[in-house]
N, C-alpha and C positions, 0 to 999 in steps of 0.2 A: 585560401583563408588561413588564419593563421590559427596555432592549435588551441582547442580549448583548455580554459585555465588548468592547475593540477586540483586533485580534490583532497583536502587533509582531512584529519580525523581530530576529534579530541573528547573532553567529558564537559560533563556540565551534572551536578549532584541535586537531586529532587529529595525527597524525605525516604524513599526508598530504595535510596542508593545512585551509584553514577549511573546515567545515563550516556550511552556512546554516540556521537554522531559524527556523518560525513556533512563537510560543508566547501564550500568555494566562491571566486569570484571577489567582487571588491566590496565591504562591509559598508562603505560609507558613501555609496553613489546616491545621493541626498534626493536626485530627482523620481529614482524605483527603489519599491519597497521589495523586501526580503520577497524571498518564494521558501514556503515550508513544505519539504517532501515527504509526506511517510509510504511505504513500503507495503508491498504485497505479501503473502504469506507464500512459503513456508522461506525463513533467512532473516534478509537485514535491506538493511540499505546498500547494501555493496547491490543488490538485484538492481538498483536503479543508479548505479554511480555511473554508463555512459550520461544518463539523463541530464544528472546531476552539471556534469561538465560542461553539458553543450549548452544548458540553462544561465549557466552561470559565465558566460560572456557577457552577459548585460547587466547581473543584479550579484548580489549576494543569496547563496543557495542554503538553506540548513536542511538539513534530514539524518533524523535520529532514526535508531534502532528503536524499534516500540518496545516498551517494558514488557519483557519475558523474551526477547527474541534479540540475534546476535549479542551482540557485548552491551550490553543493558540489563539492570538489574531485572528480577521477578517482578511482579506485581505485590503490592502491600496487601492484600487481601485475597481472600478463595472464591473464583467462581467470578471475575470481573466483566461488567456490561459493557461497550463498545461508550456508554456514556463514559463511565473511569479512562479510558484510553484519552478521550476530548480532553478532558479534563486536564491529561496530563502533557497534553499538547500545550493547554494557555499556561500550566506552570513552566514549563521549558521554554517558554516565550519572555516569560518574566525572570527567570534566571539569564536568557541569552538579550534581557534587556530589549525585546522587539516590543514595539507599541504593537502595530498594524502588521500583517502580511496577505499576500496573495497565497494561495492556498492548492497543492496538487496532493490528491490521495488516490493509489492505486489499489481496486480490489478491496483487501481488508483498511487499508488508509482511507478510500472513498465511504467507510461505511460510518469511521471515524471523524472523518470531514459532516457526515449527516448533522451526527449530534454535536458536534463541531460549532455549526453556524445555527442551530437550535440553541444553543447552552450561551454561547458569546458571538452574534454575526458581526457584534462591534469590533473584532479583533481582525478580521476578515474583510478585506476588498472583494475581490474575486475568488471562485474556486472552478476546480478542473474535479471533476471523478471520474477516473477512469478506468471501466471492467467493474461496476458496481451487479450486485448479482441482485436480482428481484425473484426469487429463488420459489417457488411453488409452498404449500405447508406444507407437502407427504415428502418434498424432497429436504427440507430443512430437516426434518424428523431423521432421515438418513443419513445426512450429513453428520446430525449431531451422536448419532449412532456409529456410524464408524467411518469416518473422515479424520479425527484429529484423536487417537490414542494417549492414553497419559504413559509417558514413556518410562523408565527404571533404568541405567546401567545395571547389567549384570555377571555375574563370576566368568559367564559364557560371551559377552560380549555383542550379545544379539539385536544391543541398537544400534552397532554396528550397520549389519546388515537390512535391517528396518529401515533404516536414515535414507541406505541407499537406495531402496526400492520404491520408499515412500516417494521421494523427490525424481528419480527416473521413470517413474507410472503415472505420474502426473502429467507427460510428457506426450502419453501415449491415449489415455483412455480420460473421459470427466464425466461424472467422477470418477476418481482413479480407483477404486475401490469394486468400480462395474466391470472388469476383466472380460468386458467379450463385445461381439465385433459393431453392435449400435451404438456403440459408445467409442467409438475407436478414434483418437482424432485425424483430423487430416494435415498433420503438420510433422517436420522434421525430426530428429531424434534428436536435443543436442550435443555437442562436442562432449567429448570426458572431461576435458578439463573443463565446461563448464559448470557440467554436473557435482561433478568434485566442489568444487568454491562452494554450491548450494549447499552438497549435504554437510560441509566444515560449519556452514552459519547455522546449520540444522541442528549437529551436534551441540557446537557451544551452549546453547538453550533447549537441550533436549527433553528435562522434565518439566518446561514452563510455555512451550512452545503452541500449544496447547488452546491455552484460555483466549488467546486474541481469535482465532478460529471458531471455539463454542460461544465466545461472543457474538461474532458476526451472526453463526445461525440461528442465535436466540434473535435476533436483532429485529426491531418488526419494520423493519425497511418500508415496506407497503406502505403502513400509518406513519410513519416519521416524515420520509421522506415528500410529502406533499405540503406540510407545514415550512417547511424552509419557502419564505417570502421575499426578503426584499434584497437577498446576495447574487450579483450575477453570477449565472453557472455555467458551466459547458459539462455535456456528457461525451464522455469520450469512450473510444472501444480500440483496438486492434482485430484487423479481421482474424487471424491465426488465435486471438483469443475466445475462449469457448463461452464466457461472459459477453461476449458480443450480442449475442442473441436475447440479452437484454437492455440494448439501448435504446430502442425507438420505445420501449414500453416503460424507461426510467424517466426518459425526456419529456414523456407525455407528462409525467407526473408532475411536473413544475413550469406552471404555465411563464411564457416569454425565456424557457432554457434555450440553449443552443444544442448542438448534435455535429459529433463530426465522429467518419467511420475511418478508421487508419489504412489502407493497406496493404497487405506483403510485398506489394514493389515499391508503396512508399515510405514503412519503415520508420527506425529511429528519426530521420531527416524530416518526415512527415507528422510525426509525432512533437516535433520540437518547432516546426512551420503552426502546427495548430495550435501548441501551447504561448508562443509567444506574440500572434494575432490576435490571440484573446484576453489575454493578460496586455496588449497595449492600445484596444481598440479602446476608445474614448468612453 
């Protein structure tokens, strides 16, 4: 098979300043529409740049950095709702000049996609959420208690060390925050260097990083999410993802949704078999 495209970078400027994004593939394949990717927390879009590529054999790929996270401005406001984040989705659609797209949001992107196709489904073909969290109340309460810190540089340098604890404990325990062995996950450690790349998109947006996070868990997913009517959907999951154990209860929520569970032997390769079946079934 021959390699997947390269993925460039560039900006594109909202009222809030440049927004970064990766994108790929060929702009003007007239017969498929774009695919919008956003990103899971905690980083950018570099977390999803194999995605990116191997998506991007057939169509044109965009996926920004979400404001406040890698190289993207902050947020214009204090305290922003997962609806602002939508919002700033269909303006970055009309700066990048896309009428329509098919739509993939992972995680904090899938919760973004909610109010997404609530707010505008006319912008919207299909979507994909995948690792959307249906989160308990007592655990949201937690979450928003000490999951997502407001962070400071200081004389001492101690988001240093934060950055990296934060992003490697995540690795190991969910929440990362519950350090003991019921919450242990059952998954690999990753590589240094790829923990490195994470905690680097961590820093860049270290005091803004934040609010896409206390979004989510304000988010009232449960009530939102049933309202979304006439957009075909797919849920999706990775079994090594700890959000897993919320899809058969997401999918329920949207009658005539789809449901596919990824595996660890089937991986990226599997993850792009079921993205691009559903995005081209009739």
């Amino acid at each position: 098979m021959a390699a997947a495209p390269d993925v460039d970078r560039a900006f594109v400027r909202l009222q809030e300043g440049l927004v970064h994004y990766r994108h790929a593939g060929e702009s003007q394949k007239a017969a498929t529409l774009p695919l919008y990717m956003v990103h899971a927390g905690p980083g950018s879009s570099a977390g999803i740049a194999p995605l990116i590529a191997e998506m991007a054999r057939t169509r044109w790929v965009v996926a920004p950095d979400t404001l406040g996270n890698g190289d993207s401005a902050a947020p214009g406001i204090a305290a922003p709702e997962v609806s602002y984040y939508a919002d700033s989705v269909v303006r970055v659609m009309d700066a990048l000049k896309i009428d329509k797209a098919d739509y993939f949001g992972t995680h904090t992107g899938a919760h973004i996609g909610v109010e997404l196709l609530l707010a505008r489904p006319d912008r919207i073909r299909k979507a994909i959420f995948d690792g959307i969290g249906i989160f308990p109340d007592d655990l949201k309460k937690e979450m928003l208690a000490n999951y997502a810190p407001e962070i400071k540089p200081d004389e001492f340098g101690r988001q240093f060390t934060w950055a990296w604890h934060f992003v490697r404990d995540q690795s190991i325990h969910f929440p990362y925050f519950k350090r003991e062995p019921a919450y242990r996950l059952n998954n690999p450690m990753p590589p240094a260097d790829a923990l490195h790349r994470s905690v680097t998109e961590v820093l860049k947006a270290v005091t803004t990083y934040h609010n896409g996070y206390r979004a989510v868990f304000r988010h009232d997913t449960k009530g939102r999410l049933p309202m979304v009517k006439a957009t075909p959907l797919l849920f999706m999951a990775s079994e090594s993802d700890p959000l897993s154990q919320y899809l058969d209860a997401a999918a329920a929520m949207v009658p005539g949704a789809k449901k596919a569970l990824i595996t660890r032997a089937q991986g990226l390769a599997g993850r792009v078999q079921a993205m691009t079946e559903f995005y081209s079934a009739a």
